[in-house]
PASERO-382062 format. One line per field, with one value per residue: residue in one letter; chain; x, y, z of N, C-alpha, C in turn; residue number from 1. Coordinates in Angstrom, 3 decimals. Layout:
PASERO-382062
rest <- A:...
kette <- A:...
n.x <- X:...
n.y <- Y:...
n.z <- Z:...
ca.x <- X:...
ca.y <- Y:...
ca.z <- Z:...
c.x <- X:...
c.y <- Y:...
c.z <- Z:...
nr <- NUM:...
This chain:
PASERO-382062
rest <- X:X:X:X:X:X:X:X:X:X:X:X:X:X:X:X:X:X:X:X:X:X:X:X:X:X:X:X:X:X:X:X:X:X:X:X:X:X:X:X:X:X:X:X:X:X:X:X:X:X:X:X:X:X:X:X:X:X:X:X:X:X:X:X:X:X:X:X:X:X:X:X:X:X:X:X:X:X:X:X:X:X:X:X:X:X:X:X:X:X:X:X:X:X:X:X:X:X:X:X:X:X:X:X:X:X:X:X:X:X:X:X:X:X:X:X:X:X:X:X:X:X:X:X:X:X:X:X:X:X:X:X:X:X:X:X:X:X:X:X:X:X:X:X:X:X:X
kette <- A:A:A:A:A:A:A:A:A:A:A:A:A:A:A:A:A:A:A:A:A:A:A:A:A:A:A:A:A:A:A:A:A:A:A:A:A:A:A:A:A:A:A:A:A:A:A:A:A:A:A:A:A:A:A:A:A:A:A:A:A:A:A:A:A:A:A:A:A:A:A:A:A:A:A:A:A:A:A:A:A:A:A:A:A:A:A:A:A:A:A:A:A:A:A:A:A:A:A:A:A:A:A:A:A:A:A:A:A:A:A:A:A:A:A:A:A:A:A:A:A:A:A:A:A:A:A:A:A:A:A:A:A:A:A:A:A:A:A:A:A:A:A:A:A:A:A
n.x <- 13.149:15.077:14.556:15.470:18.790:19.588:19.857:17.566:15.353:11.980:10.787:10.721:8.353:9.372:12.314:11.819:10.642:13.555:15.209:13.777:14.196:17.191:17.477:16.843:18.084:17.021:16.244:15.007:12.408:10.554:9.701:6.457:6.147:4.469:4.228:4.213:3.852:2.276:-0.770:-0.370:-0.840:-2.223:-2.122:1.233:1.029:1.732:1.216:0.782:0.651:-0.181:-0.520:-2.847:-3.706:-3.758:-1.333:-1.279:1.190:0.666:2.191:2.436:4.076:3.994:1.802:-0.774:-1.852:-4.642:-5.461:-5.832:-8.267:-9.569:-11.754:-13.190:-15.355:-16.682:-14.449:-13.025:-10.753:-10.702:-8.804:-8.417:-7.276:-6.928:-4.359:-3.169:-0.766:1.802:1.298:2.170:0.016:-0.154:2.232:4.273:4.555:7.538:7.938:5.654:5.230:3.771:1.423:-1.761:-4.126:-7.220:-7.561:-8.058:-8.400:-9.073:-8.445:-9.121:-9.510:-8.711:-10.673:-13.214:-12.843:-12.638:-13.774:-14.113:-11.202:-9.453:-6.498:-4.179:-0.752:0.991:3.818:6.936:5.929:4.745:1.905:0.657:-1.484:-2.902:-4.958:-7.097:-8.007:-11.578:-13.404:-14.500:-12.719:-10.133:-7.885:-8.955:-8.111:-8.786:-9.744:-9.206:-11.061:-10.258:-12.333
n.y <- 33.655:33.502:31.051:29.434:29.990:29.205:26.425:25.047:24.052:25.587:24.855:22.073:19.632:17.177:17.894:19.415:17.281:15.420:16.940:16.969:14.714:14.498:16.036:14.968:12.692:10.119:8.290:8.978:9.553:8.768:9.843:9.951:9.033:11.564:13.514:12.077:12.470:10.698:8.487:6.419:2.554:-0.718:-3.303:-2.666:-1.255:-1.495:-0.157:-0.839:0.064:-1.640:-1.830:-3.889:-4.730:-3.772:-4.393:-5.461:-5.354:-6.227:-6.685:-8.729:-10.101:-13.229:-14.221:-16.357:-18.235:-18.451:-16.974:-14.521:-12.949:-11.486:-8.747:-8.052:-4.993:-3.396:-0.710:-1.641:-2.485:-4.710:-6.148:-8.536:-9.980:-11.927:-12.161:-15.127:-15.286:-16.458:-16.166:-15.981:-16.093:-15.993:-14.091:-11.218:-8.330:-6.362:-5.110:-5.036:-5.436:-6.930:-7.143:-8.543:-8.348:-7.824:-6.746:-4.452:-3.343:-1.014:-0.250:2.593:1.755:3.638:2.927:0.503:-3.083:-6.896:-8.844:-11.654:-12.346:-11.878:-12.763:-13.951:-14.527:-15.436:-15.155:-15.725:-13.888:-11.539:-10.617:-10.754:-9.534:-9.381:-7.580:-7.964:-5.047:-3.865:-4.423:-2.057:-0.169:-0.716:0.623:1.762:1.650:4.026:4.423:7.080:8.863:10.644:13.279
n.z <- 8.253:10.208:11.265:9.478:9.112:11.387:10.937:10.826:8.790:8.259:5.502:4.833:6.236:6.889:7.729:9.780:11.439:11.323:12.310:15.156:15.832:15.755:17.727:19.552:19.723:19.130:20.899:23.015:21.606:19.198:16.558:15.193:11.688:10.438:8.556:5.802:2.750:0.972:1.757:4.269:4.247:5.147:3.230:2.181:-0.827:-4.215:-8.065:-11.151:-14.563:-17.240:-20.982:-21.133:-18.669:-14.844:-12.614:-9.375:-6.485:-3.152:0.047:2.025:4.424:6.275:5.680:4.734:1.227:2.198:4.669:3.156:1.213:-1.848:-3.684:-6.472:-7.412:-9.995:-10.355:-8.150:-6.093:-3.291:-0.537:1.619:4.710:7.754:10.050:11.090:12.974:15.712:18.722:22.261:24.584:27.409:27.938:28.449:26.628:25.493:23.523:20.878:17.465:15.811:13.395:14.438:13.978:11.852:8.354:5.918:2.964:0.173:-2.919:-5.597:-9.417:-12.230:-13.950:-14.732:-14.057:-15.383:-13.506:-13.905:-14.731:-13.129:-11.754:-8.821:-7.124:-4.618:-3.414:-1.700:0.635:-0.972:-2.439:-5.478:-7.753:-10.743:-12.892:-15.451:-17.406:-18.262:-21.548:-22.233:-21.471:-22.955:-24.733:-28.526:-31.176:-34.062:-37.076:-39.430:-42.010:-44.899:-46.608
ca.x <- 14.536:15.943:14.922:16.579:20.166:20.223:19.676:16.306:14.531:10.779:10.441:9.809:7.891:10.440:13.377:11.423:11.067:14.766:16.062:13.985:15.158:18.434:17.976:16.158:18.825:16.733:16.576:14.167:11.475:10.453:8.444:5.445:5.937:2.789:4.279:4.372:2.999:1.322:-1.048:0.449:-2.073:-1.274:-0.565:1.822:0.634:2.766:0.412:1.677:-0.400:0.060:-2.145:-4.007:-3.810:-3.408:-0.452:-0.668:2.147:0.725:3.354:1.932:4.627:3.778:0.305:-0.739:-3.076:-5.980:-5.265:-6.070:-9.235:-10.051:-12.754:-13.527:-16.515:-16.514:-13.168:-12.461:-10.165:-10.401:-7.742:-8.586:-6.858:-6.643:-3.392:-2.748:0.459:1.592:2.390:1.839:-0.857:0.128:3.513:4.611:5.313:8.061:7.773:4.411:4.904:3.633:-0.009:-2.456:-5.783:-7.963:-7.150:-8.940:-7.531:-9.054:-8.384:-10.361:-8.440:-9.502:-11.499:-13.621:-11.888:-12.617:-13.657:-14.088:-10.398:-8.349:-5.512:-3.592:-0.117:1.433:5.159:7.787:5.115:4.302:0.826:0.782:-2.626:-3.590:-6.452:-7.443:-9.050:-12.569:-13.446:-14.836:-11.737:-8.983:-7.843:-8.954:-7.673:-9.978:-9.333:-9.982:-10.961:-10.901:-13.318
ca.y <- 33.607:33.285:29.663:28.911:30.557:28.482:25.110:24.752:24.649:25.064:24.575:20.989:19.217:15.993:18.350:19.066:15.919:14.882:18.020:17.056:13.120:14.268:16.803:14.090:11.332:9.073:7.949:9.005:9.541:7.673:10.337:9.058:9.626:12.354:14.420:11.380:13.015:9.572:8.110:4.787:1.408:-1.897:-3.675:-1.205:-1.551:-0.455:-0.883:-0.572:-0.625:-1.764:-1.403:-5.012:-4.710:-3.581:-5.116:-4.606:-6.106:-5.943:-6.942:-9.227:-11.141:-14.175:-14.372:-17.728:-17.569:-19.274:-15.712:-13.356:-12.660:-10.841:-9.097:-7.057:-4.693:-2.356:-0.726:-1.226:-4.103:-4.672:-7.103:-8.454:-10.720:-11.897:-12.369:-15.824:-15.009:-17.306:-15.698:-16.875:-15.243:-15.208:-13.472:-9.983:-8.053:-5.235:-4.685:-5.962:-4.964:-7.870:-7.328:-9.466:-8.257:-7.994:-5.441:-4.552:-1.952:-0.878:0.968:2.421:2.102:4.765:1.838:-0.835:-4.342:-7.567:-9.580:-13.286:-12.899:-11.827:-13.657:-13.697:-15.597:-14.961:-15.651:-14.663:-12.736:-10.762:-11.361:-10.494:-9.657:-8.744:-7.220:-7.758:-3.905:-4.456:-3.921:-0.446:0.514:-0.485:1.710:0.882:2.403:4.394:5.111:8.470:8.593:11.755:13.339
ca.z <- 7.862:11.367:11.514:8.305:9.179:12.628:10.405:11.371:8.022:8.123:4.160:4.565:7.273:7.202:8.588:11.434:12.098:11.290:13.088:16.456:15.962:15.899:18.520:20.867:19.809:18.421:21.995:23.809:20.901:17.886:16.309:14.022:10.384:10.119:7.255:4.087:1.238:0.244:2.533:4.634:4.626:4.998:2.795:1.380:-2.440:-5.445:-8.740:-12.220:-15.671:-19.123:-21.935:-21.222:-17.200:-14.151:-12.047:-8.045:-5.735:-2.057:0.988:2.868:5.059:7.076:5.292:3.363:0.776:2.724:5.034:2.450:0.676:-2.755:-4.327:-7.229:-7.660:-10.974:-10.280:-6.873:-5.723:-1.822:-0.229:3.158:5.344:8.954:10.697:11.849:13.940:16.773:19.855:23.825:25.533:28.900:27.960:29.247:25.802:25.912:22.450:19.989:16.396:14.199:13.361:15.462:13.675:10.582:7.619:4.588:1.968:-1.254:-3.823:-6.684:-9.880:-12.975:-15.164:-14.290:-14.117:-15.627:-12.421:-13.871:-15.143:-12.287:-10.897:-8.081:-6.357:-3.835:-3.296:-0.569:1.040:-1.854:-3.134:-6.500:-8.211:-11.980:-12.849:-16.500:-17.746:-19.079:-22.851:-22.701:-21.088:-23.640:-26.095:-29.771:-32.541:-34.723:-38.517:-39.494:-42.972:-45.404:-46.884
c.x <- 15.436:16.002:15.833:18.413:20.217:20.314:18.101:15.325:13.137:10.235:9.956:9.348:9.077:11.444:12.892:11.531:12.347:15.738:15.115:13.895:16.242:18.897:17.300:17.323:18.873:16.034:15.440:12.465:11.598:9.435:7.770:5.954:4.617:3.009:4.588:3.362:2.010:0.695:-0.181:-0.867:-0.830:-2.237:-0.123:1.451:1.935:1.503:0.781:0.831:-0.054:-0.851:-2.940:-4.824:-3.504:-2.585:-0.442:-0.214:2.185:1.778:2.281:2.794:4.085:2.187:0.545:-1.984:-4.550:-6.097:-5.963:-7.665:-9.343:-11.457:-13.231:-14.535:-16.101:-15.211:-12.415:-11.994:-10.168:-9.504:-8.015:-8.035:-6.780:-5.381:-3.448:-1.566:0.700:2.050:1.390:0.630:-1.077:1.788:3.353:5.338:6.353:7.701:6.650:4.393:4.286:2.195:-0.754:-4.080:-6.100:-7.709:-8.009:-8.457:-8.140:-9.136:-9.000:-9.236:-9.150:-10.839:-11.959:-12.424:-12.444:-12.900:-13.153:-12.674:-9.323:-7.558:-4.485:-2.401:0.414:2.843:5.962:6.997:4.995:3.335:1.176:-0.758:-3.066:-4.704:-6.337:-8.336:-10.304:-12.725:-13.383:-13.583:-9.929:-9.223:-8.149:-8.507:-8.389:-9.163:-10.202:-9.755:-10.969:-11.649:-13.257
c.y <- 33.160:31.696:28.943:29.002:29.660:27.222:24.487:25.334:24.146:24.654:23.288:20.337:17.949:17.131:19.062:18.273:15.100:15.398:17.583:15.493:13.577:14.933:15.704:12.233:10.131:8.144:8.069:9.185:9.086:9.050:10.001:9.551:10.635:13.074:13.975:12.350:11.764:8.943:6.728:3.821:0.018:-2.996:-2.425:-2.127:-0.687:-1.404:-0.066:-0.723:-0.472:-1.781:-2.860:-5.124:-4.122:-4.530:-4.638:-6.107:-5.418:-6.663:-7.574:-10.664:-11.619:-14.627:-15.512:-17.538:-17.481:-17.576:-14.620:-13.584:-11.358:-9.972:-7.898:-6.747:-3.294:-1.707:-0.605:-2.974:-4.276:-6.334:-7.181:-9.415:-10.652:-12.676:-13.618:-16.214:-15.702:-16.422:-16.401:-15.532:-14.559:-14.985:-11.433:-9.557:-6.426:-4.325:-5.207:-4.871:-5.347:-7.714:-8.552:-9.106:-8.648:-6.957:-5.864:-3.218:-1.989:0.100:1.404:2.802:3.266:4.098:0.668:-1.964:-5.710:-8.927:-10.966:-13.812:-12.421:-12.618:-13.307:-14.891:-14.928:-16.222:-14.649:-13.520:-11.003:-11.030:-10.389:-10.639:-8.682:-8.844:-6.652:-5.976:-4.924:-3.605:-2.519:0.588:0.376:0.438:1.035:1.963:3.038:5.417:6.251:8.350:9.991:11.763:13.649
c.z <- 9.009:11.569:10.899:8.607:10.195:12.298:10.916:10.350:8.432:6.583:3.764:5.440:7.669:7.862:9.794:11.979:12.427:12.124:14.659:16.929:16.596:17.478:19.897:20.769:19.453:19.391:23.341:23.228:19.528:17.313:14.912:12.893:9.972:8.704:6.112:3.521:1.085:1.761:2.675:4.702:4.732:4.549:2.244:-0.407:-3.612:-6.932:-10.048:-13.368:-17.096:-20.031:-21.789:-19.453:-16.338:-13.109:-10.703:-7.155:-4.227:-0.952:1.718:3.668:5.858:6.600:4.304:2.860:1.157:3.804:4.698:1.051:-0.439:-3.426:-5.248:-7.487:-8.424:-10.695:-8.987:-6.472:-3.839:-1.579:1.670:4.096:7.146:9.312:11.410:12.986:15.309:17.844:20.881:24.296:26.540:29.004:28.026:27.883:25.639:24.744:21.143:18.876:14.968:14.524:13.969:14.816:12.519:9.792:7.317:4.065:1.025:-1.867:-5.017:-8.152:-11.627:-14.300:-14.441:-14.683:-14.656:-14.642:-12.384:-14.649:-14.011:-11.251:-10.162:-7.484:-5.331:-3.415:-2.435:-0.017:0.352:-2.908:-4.408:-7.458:-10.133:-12.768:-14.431:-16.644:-18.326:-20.001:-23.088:-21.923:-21.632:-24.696:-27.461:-30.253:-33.241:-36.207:-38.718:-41.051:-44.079:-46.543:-47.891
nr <- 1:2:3:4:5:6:7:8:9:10:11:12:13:14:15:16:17:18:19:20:21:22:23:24:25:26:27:28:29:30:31:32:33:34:35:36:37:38:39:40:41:42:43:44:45:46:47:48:49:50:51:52:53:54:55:56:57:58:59:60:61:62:63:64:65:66:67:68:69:70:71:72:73:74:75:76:77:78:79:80:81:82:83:84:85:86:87:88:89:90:91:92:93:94:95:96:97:98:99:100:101:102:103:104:105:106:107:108:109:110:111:112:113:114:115:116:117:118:119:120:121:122:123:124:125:126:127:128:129:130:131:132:133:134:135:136:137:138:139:140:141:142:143:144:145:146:147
């Protein structure tokens, strides 16, 4: 209770964090995000589904499609790309935040997928990939008849 009354709630892990931002200024520490609820990857994914498909819209700025690599196995989509990024070599960096390596992310989604129909674009560095369901995973209808 005592922490609470001084403004120092422990009830959620973010106002720790926000309360020893504020109390450090912002200024002398950056402190990590550790307490998201949702894990972080990259790409950041957002994936959406309608009754014929699955719709996922990964972030992938500065990436061209030749970059990025696909590949579906029963319901798992992996997304892999390497970073072509120009920078100098023999430069002195104060600050390096643009990826320089190799990812790979995948996710498993609750139904197999449709492999030989999935398509992908990618625009404004937002690939864009939909992933037909396969048969045994749409809904049919089923007449019930009485007896």
């Amino acid at each position: 209770m005592y922490l609470t009354r001084r403004g120092f709630s422990m009830s959620e892990p973010y106002d720790v964090r926000h309360s020893l931002n504020r109390w450090f200024n912002g200024r002398l520490f950056d402190l990590p995000d550790l307490f998201r609820a949702e894990p972080r990857g990259f790409p950041a994914l957002n994936i959406r589904e309608d009754d014929q498909a699955w719709h996922v819209e990964a972030e992938t700025p500065g990436f061209k499609m030749e970059d990025l690599e696909l590949s579906v196995i029963g319901a798992e989509l992996t997304i892999k790309g390497r970073c072509a990024c120009a920078c100098d070599e023999g430069a002195s960096y104060r600050r390096r935040e643009r990826r320089q390596d190799e990812f790979s992310r995948t996710v498993t989604l609750p139904a197999e997928i449709e492999a030989d129909k999935v398509a992908a674009t990618l625009k404004d560095g937002v690939l864009s990939i939909t992933l037909p369901k396969a048969q045994v995973a749409l809904a049919r209808k089923i007449e019930v008849k009485a007896v």
